[in-house]
C-alpha positions in Angstrom: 0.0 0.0 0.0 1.1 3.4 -0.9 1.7 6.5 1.5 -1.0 8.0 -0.2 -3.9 5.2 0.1 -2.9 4.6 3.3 -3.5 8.2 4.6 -7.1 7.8 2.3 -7.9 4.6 4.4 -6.7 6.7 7.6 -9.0 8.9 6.9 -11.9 7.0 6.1 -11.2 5.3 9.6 -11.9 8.2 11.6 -14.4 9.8 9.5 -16.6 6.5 9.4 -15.6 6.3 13.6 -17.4 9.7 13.6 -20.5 9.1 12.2 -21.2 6.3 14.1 -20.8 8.8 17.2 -23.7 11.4 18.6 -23.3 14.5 19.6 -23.0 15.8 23.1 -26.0 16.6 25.3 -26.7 20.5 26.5 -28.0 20.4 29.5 -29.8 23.3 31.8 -29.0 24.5 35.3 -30.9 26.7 37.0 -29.0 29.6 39.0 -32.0 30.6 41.5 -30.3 33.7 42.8 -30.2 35.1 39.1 -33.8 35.2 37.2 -34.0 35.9 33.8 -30.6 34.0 33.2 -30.8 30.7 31.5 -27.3 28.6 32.0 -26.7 25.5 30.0 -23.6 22.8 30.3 -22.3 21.2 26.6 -21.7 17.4 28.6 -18.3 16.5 26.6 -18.1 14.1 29.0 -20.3 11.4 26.9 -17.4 11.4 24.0 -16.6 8.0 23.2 -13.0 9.0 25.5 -15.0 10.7 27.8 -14.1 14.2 27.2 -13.7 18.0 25.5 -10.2 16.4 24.0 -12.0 13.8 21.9 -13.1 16.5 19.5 -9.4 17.9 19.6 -7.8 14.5 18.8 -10.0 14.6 16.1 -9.2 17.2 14.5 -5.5 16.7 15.5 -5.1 13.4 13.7 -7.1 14.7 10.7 -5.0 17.9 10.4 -1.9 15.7 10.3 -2.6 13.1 8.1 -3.9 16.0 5.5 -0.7 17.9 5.9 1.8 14.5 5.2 3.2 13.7 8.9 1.5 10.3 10.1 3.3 7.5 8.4 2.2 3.7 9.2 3.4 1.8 11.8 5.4 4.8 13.0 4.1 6.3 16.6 2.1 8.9 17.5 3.7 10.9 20.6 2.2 13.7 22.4 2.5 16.0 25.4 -0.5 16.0 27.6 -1.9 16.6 31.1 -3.8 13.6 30.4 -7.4 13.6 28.7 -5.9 14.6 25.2 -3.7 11.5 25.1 -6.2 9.7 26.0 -8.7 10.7 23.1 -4.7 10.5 21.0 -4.7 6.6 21.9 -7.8 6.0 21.0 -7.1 7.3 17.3 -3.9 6.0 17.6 -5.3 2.4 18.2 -8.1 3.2 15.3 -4.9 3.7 13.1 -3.1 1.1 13.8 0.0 3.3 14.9 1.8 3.0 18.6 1.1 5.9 20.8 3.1 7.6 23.8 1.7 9.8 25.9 4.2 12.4 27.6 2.3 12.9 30.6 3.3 14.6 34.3 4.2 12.1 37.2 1.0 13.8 39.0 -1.4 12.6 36.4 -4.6 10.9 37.7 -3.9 6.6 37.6 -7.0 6.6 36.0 -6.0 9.0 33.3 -3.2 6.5 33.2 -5.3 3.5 33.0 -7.6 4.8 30.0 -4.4 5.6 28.2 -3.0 2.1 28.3 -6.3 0.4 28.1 -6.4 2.1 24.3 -3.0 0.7 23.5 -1.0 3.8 24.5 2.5 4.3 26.7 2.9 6.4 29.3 5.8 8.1 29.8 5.4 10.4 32.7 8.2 13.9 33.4 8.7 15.4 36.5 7.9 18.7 35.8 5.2 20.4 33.8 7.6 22.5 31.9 9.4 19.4 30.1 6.5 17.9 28.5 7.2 19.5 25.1 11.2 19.0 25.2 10.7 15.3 26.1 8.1 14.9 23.4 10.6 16.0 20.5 13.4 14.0 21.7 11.0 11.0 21.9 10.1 12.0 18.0 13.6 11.8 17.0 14.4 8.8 18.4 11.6 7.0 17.4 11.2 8.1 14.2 7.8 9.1 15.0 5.2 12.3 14.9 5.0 14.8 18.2 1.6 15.9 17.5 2.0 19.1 19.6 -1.8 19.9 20.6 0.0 23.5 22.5 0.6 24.3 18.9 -1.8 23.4 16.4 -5.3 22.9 18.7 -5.9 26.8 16.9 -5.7 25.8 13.7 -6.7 22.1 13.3 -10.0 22.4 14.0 -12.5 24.3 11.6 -13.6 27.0 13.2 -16.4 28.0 10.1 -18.0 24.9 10.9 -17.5 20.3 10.2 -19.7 20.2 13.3 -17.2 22.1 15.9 -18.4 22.5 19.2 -19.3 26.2 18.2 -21.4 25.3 15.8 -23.1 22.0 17.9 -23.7 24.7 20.4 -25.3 26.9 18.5 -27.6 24.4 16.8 -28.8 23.4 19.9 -29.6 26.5 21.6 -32.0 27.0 18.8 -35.3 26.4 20.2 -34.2 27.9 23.5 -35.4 31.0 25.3 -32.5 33.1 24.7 -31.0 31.3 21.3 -27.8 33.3 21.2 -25.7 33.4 24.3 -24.4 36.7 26.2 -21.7 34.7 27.0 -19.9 31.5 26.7 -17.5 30.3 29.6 -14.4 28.0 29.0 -11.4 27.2 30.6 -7.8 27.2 28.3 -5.9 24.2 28.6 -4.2 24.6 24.8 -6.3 27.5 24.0 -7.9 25.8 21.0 -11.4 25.5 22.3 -11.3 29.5 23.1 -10.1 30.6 19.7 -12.3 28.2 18.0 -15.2 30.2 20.0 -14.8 33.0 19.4 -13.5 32.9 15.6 -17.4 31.5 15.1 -19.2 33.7 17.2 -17.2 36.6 15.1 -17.7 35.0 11.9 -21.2 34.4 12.1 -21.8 37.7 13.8 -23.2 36.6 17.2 -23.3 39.4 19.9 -21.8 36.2 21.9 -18.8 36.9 24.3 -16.3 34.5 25.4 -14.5 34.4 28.8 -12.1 32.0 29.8 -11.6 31.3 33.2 -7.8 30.2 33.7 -6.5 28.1 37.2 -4.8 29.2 40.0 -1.2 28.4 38.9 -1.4 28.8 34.9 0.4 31.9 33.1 -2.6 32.0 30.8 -4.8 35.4 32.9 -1.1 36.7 32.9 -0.4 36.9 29.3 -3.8 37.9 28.5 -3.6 41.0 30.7 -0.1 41.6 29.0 -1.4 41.4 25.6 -4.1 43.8 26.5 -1.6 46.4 27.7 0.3 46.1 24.4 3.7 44.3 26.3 5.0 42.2 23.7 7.0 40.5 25.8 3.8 38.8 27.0 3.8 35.8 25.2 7.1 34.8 26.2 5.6 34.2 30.2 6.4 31.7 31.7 6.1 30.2 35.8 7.2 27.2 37.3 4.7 24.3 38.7 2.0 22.1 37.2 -1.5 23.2 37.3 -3.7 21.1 40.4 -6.4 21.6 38.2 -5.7 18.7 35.4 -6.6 19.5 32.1 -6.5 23.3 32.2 -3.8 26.1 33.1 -0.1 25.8 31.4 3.4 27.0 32.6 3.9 28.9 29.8 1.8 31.2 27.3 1.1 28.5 23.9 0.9 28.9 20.4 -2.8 28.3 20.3 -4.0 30.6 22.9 -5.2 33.3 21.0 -5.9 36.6 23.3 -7.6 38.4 20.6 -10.4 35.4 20.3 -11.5 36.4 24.0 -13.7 39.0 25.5 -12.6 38.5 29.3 -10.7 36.3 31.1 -10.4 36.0 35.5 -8.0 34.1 38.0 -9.8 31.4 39.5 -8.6 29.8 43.3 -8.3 26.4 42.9 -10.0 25.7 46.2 -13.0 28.1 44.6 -13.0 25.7 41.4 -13.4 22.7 43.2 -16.6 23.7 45.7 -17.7 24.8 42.1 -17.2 21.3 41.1 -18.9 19.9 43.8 -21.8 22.3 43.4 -22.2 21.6 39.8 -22.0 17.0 40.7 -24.4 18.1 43.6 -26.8 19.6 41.0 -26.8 16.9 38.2 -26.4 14.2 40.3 -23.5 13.0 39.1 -19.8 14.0 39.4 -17.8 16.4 37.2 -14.0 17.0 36.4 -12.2 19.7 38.4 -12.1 21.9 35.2 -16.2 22.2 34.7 -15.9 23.9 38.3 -13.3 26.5 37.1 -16.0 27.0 34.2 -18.8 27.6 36.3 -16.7 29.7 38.8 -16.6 32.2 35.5 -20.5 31.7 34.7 -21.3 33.0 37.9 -19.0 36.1 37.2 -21.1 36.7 34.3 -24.0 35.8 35.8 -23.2 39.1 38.1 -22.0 41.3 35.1 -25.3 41.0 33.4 -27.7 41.4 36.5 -25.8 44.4 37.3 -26.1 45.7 33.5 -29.7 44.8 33.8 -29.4 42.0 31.3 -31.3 38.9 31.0 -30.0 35.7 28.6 -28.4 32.8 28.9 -24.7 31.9 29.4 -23.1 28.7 27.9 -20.5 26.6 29.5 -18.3 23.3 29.2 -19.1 20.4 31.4 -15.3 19.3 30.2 -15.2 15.2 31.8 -16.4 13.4 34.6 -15.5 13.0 38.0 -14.7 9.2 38.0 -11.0 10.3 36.4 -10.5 12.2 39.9 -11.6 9.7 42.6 -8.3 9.6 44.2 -8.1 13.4 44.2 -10.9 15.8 44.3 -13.5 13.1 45.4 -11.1 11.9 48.1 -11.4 13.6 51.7 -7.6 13.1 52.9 -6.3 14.8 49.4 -8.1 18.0 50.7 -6.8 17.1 54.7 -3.4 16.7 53.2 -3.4 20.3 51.5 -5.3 22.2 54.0 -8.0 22.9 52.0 -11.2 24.8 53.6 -14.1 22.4 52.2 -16.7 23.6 53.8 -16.2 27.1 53.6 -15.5 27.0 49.9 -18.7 25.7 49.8 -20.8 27.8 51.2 -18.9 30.9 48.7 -20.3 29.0 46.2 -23.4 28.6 47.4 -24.2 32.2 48.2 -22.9 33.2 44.8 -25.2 31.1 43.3 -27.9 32.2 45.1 -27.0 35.9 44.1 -25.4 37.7 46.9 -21.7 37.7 44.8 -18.5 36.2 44.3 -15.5 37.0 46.3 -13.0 40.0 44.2 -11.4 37.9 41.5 -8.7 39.2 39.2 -10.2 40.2 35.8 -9.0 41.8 32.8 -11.6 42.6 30.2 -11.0 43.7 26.4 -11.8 47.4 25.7 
């Protein structure tokens, strides 16, 4: 078999995997503390791999085979905090191709687990920083592809439309009270998802704004405020440390986070994300990924903006996985003991600001 028909059967293999899939469910919450505001969760979590990264991976693997860079039989190898390389070994295995994650040490074992239960290897760094390094060296020796989802998450997926999760959202909101949202909260991990937002609310002329709401120990709030001021040094930002909050927040400022794309973003605690979290499993009656709290930490911010601006709507957010990845972490009591963590007083922040009487000050930066 040729390169050529072998990238055509590739193809055909995910594209036939995708329309035996569904989409993703929208699902309402009620806020009681803010009538007139309708808020709605887009459940990624019912992705064949179980999360927001599915659609990534995707688009990832379709983007490369397109461009030349998947060969057969050669592995895939990409740097992740976990729930990408999962989605990654899942095409990998569709494919036919080996897959190594390049994953933190602190990664969740069942992160772990779903990795190497779709045929992929782990190999875990130290620190968050190296990920990308390690990645590239692994490419070279291997004679492999680093897929580099930091890079190319911005421009792999179609933002006009091929049924991104713009466009699902959009669709589905259709029939709803308020059809076009005031707002739509995410959380940047690559910074794909973001720019994918809000390149399709622009292009199709929604009044639709898009705030991310970044983790405690990211850079990503950072060089958003910088690029705001005009510094152009912002992009080269960069801290030490790994994000507690998997999935979301990076060490450094990525290719694919694309300040322009975003209305507003705000610093979340992680000890606020997580009562979120809670709050939002309490709610639906099921439990949610650490991430999906950080989300709905920034609904309820603009929850507040519009009752104070005397606006009604809804907001949109991203329920981004499920819980069951994090039972040895955030569903665990003695992880919280061991960091001296404040459950129940996190709790009951969250619970007044979602009954309307206001978040505690958070650091914001809005564009003009």
């Amino acid at each position: 078999m040729s390169h050529r028909e072998w990238v055509n059967a590739a193809i055909h293999k995910i594209e036939a995997d995708f329309n035996r899939s569904a989409d993703t469910h929208l699902i309402p919450l009620a806020l009681p503390g803010f009538p007139g505001i309708d808020v709605y969760f887009k459940d990624e979590s019912s992705h064949p791999t179980g999360s927001l990264k599915h659609r990534l991976a995707r688009s990832l693997f379709l983007y490369a085979l397109a461009n030349g860079w998947l060969r057969e039989g050669r592995p895939v190898i990409e740097a992740s905090s976990g729930s990408t390389a999962v989605s990654e070994a899942y095409f990998a295995r569709l494919l036919g191709l080996p897959f190594i994650a390049v994953i933190p040490a602190s990664t969740s074992p069942e992160k772990i687990a779903a990795i190497e239960f779709h045929g992929g290897r782990c190999h875990l760094c130290e620190r968050a920083c190296d990920l990308n390094d390690t990645s590239e060296q692994l490419a070279r020796e291997t004679g492999g592809h680093f897929m580099d989802q930091f890079t190319y998450a911005e421009r792999a997926t179609d933002w006009r439309a091929n049924n991104n999760i713009a466009e699902s959202i959009f669709k589905q909101m259709a029939e709803e009270p308020h059809p076009v949202p005031e707002w739509i909260v995410c959380s940047p991990g690559t910074g794909g998802t973001a720019a994918t937002l809000g390149r399709y609310v622009r292009y199709r002329r929604h009044e639709t704004r898009i705030l991310c709401a970044d983790p405690e120990v990211s850079v990503f709030f950072d060089g958003y405020r910088g690029a705001l001021a005009g510094d152009a040094q912002a992009r080269r930002l960069e801290i030490t440390g790994g994000s507690r909050i998997e999935g979301i927040g990076r060490p450094r400022v990525e290719a694919s986070f694309i300040p322009s794309c975003v209305d507003g973003m705000v610093k979340v605690p992680d000890d606020l994300s997580l009562a979120a979290m809670r709050h939002v499993s309490a709610r639906l009656g099921r439990r949610v990924g650490g991430s999906t709290g950080t989300n709905f930490v920034g609904v309820l911010l603009a929850a507040q903006q519009m009752r104070q601006a005397g606006r009604g709507g809804s907001i949109v957010t991203i329920l981004c996985d499920a819980g069951e990845r994090y039972a040895h972490s955030y569903y665990n009591p003695a992880w919280y003991a061991e960091r001296g963590i404040d459950v129940a007083g996190c709790d009951a922040v969250v619970a007044a600001a979602v009954g309307g009487h206001g978040l505690p000050e958070l650091p914001c930066a809005w564009q003009e």
